[in-house]
C-alpha positions in Angstrom: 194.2 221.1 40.9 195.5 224.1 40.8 192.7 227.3 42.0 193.1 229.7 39.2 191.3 226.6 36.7 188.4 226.6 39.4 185.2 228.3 38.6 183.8 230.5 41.0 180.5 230.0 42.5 179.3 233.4 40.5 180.6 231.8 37.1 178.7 228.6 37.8 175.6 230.3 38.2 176.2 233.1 35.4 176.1 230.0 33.7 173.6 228.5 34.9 171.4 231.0 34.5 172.5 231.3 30.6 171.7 227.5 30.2 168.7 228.0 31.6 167.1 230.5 29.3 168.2 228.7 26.5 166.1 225.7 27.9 163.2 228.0 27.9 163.7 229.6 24.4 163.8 226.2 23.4 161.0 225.2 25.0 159.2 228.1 23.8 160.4 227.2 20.0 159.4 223.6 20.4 155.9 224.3 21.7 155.5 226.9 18.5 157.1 224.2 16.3 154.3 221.0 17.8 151.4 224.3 17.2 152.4 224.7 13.7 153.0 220.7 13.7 149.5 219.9 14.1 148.2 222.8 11.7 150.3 221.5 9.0 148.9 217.6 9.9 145.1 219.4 9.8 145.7 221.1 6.3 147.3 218.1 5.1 144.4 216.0 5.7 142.2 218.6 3.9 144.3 218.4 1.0 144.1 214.8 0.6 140.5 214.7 1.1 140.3 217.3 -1.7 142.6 215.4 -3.8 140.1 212.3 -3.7 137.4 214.7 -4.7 139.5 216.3 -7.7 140.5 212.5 -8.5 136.9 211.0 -8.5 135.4 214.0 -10.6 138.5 213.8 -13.1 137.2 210.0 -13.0 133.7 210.7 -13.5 134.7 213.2 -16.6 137.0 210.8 -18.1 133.7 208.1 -18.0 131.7 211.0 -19.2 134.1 211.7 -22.7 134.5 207.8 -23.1 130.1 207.8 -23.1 130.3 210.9 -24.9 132.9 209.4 -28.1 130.6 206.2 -28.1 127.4 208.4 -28.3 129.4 210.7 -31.4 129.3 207.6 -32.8 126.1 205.9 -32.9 125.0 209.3 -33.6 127.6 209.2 -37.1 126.7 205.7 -37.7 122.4 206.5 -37.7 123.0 209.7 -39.7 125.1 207.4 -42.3 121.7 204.9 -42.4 119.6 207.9 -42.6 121.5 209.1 -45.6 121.4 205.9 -47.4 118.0 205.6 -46.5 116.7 208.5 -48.0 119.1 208.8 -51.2 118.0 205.5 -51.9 
């Protein structure tokens, strides 16, 4: 090998030292990204659990409008005998 393609000892640890605080931006990033990780798992949770609420009222008003139509009804089919009832 010829010694002009040899790194010096300086170079090697220039370089070192560059790789090295790229490790620990990295690090600093990925411990940031695992924080915001397990936020964004905690809110999701909270939205599904609020989902299940939204879908059981949305339920509970759909029940509500079919006992409300059959209610409209009755109440159009006794004002129909009432009429007939007192006309004749």
């Amino acid at each position: 090998m010829d010694d002009e393609s040899k790194p010096t000892y300086d170079e090697l640890y220039e370089a070192l030292e560059s790789l090295y605080d790229q490790f620990k931006k990295l690090g600093s990033k990925y411990s940031s990204l695992k924080k915001n990780y397990a936020c964004l798992l905690i809110e999701k949770e909270t939205l599904e659990k609020k989902a299940y609420i939204v879908i059981g009222d949305s339920n509970k008003v759909n029940l509500l409008e079919d006992e409300n139509k059959s209610l409209k009804e009755k109440v159009n089919k006794l004002n129909i005998t009432l009429a007939k009832f007192t006309q004749g």
